[in-house]
C-alpha positions as a printed Julia matrix, in Angstrom:
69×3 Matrix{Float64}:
 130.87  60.86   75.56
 128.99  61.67   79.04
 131.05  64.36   80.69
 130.83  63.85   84.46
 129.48  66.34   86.42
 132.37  67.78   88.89
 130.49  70.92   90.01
 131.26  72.37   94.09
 133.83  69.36   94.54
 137.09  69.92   95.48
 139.46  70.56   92.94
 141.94  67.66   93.31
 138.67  65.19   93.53
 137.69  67.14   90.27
 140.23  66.45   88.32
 140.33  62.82   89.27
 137.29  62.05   88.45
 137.86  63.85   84.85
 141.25  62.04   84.71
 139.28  58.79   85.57
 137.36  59.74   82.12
 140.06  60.41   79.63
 139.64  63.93   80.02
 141.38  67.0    79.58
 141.11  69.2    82.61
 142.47  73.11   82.54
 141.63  75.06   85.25
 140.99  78.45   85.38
 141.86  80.54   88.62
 139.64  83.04   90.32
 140.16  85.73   92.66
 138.52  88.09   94.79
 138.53  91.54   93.82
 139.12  92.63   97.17
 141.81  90.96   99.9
 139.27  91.88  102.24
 138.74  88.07  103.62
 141.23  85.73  104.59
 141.85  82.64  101.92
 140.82  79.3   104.29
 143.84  77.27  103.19
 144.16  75.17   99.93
 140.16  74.85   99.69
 139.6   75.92   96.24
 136.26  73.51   94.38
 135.03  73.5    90.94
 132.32  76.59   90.4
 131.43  76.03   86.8
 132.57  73.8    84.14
 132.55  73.44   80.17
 133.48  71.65   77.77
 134.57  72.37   74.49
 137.18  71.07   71.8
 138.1   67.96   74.0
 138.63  70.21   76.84
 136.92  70.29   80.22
 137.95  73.79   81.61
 137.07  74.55   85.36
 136.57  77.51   87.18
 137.35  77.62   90.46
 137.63  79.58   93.79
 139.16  79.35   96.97
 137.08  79.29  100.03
 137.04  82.75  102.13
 136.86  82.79  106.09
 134.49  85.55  107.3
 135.75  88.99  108.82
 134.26  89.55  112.21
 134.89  93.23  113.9
């Protein structure tokens, strides 16, 4: 099986594609470990993925806006 390569797309675009493929998708959530920066809407995209047991598992972020003082 070629696992197709989903890395920095969108998440929703991700998971199609993965869908598209007979593939499991989970997704794992990341956060910030400060609130620091604003989130930039629902613009989370795919930061690493792997596969294992029939599984595609993505990590993902959310986009941050920049702070300017």
């Amino acid at each position: 099986m070629v696992l197709p390569d989903v890395l920095m797309l969108p998440v929703a675009a991700a998971v199609a594609v993965l869908h598209d493929a007979n593939i499991e998708v989970r997704i794992v959530n990341t956060a910030p470990c400060s609130n620091k920066f604003q989130l930039m809407g629902d613009c989370r995209y795919v930061l690493r993925q792997t596969f294992s047991h029939g599984v595609c598992y993505l990590v993902v972020a959310a986009k941050m806006g920049k702070e300017v003082q």
